[in-house]
PyMOL commands that place a pseudoatom at each C-alpha (Angstrom):
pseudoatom trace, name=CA, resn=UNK, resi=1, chain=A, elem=C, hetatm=0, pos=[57.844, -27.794, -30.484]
pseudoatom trace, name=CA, resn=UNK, resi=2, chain=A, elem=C, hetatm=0, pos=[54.439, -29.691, -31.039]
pseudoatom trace, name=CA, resn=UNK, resi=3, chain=A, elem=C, hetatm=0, pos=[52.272, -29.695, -34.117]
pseudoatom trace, name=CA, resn=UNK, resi=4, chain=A, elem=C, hetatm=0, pos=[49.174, -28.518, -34.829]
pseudoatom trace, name=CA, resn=UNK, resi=5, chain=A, elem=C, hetatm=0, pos=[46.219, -28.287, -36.959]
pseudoatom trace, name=CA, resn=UNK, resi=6, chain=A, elem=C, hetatm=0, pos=[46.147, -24.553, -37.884]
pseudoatom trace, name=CA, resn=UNK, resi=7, chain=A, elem=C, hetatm=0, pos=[43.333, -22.061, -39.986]
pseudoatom trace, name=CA, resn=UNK, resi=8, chain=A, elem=C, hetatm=0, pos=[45.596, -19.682, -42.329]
pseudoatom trace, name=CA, resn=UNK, resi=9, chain=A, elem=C, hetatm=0, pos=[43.559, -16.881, -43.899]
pseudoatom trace, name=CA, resn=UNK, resi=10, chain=A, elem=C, hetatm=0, pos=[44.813, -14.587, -46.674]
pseudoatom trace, name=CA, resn=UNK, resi=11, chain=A, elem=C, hetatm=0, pos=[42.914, -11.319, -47.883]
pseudoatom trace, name=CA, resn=UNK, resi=12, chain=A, elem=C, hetatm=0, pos=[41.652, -11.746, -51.254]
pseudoatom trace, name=CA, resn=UNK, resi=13, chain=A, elem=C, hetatm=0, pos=[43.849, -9.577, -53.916]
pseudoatom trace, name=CA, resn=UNK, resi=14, chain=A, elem=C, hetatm=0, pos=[40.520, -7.847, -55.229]
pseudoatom trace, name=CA, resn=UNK, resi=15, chain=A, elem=C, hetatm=0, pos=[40.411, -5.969, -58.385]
pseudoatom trace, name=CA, resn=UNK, resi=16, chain=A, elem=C, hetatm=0, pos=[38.053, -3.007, -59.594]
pseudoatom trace, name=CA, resn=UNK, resi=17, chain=A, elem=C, hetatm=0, pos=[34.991, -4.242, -61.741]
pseudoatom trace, name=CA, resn=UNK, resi=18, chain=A, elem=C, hetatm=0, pos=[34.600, -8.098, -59.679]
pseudoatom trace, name=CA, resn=UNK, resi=19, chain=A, elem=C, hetatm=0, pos=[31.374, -8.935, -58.728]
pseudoatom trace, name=CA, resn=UNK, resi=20, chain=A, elem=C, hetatm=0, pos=[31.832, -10.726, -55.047]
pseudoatom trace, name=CA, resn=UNK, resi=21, chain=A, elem=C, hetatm=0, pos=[28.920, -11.787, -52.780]
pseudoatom trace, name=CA, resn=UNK, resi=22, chain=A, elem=C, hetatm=0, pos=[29.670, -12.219, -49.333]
pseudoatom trace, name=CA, resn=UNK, resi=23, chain=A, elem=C, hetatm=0, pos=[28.285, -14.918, -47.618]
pseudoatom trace, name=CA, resn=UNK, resi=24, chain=A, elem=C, hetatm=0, pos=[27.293, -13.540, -44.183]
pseudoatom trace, name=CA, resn=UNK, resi=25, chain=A, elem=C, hetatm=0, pos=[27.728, -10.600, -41.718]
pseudoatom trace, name=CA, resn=UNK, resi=26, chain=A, elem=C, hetatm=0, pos=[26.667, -6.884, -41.979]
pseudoatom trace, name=CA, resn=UNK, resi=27, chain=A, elem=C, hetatm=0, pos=[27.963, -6.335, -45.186]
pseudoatom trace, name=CA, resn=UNK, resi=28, chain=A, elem=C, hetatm=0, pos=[26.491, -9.678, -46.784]
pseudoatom trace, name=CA, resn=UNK, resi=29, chain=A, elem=C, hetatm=0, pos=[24.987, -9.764, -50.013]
pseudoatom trace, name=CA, resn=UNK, resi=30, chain=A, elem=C, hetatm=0, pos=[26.230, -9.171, -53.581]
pseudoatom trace, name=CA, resn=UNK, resi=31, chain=A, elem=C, hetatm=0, pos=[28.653, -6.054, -54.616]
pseudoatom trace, name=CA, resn=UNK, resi=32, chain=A, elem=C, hetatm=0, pos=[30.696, -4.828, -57.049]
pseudoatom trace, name=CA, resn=UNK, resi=33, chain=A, elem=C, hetatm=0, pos=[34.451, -3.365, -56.506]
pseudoatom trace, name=CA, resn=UNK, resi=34, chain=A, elem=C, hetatm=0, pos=[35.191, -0.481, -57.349]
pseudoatom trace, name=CA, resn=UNK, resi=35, chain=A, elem=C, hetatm=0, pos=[38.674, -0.154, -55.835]
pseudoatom trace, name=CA, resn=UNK, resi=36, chain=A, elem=C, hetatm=0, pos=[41.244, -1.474, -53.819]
pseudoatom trace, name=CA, resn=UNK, resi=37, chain=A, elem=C, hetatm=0, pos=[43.999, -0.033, -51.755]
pseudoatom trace, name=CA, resn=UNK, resi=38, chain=A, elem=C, hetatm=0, pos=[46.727, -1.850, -49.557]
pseudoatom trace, name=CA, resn=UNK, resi=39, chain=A, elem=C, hetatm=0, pos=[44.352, -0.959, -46.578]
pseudoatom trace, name=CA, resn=UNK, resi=40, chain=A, elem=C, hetatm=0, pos=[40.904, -0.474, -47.735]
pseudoatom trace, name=CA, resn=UNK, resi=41, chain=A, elem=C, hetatm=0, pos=[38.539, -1.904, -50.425]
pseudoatom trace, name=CA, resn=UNK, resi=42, chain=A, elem=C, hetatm=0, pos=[35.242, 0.390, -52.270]
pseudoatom trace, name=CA, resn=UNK, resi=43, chain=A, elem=C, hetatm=0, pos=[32.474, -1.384, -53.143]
pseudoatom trace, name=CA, resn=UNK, resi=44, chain=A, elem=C, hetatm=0, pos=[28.912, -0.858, -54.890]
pseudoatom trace, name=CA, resn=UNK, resi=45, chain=A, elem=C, hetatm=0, pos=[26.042, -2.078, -54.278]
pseudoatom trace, name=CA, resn=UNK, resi=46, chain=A, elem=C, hetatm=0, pos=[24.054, -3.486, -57.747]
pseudoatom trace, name=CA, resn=UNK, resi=47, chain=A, elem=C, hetatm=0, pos=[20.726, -2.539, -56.878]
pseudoatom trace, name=CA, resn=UNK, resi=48, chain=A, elem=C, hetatm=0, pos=[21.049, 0.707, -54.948]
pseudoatom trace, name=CA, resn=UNK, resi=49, chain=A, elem=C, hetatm=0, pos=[24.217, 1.890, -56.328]
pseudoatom trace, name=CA, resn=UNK, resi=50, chain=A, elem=C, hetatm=0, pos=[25.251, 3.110, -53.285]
pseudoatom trace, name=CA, resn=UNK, resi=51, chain=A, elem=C, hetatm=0, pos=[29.360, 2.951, -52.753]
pseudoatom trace, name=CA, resn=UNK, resi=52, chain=A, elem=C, hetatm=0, pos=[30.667, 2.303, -49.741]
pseudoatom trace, name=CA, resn=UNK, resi=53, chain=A, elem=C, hetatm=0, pos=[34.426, 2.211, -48.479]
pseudoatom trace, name=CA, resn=UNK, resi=54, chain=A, elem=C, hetatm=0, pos=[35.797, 0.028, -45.674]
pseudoatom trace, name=CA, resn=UNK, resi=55, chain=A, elem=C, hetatm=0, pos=[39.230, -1.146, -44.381]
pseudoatom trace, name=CA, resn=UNK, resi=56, chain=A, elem=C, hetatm=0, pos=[39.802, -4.560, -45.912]
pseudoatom trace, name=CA, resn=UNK, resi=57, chain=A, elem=C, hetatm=0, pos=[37.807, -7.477, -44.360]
pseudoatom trace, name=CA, resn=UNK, resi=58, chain=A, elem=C, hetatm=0, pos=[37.099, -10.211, -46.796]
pseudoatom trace, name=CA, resn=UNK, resi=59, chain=A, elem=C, hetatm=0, pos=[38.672, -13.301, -47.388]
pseudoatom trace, name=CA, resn=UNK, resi=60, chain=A, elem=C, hetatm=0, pos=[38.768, -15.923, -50.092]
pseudoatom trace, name=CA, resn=UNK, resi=61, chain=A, elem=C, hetatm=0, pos=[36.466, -19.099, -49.502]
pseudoatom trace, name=CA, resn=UNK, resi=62, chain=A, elem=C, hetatm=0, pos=[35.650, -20.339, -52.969]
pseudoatom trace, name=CA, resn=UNK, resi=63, chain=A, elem=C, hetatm=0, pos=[35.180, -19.043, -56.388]
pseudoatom trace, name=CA, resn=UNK, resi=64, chain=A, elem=C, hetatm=0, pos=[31.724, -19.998, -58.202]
pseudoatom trace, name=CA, resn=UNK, resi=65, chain=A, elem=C, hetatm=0, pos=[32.192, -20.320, -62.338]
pseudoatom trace, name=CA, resn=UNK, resi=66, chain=A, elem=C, hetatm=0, pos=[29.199, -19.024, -64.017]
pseudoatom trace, name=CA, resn=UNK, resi=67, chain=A, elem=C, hetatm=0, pos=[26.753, -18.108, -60.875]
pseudoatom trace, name=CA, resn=UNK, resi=68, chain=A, elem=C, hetatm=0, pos=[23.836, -15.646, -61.715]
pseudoatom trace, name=CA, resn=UNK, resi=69, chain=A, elem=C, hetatm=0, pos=[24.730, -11.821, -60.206]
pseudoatom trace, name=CA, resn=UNK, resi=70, chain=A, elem=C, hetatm=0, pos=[23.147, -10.039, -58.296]
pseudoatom trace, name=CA, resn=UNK, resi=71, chain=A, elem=C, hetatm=0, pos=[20.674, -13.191, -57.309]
pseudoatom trace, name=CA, resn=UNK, resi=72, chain=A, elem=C, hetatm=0, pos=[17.497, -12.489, -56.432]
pseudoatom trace, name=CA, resn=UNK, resi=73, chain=A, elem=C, hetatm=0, pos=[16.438, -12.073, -52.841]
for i in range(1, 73): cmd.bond("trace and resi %d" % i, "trace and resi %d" % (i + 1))
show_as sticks, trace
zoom trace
C-alpha cells in the first residue's frame, strides 16, 4: 500500500446562536444559526432576517477571535 498526501474534511459541530460567515458559494456571506440537526443546519440572515434551512454543507476552515459581524458590504 503506497502513501499519500490526503484532504480530510469534518462538518463543523454548529450550535444555535453562532454567528458564521461563509467564505464563498451561493450561500456566502454572514449568518446566524439557529439550529442544528444530525442532517440539516437553520440559519438567519442578520440583515434580512430571513431563515433558511439546508442539509448540512459547511466545513471548518478557521476561527477569527474578535472579527466585526455582520461586516459591511
Amino acid at each position: 500500500m503506497e502513501n499519500h498526501d490526503v484532504i480530510v474534511f469534518e462538518p463543523y459541530p454548529f450550535s444555535a446562536g453562532q454567528k458564521i460567515n461563509i467564505a464563498g458559494g451561493p450561500r456566502k456571506g454572514d449568518w446566524e444559526v439557529v439550529s442544528a440537526t444530525e442532517k440539516t443546519v437553520k440559519l438567519r440572515c442578520p440583515v434580512s432576517f430571513r431563515e433558511f434551512e439546508w442539509d448540512r454543507f459547511c466545513y471548518v476552515v478557521r476561527e477569527e477571535k474578535g472579527a466585526p459581524w455582520p461586516k459591511k458590504p
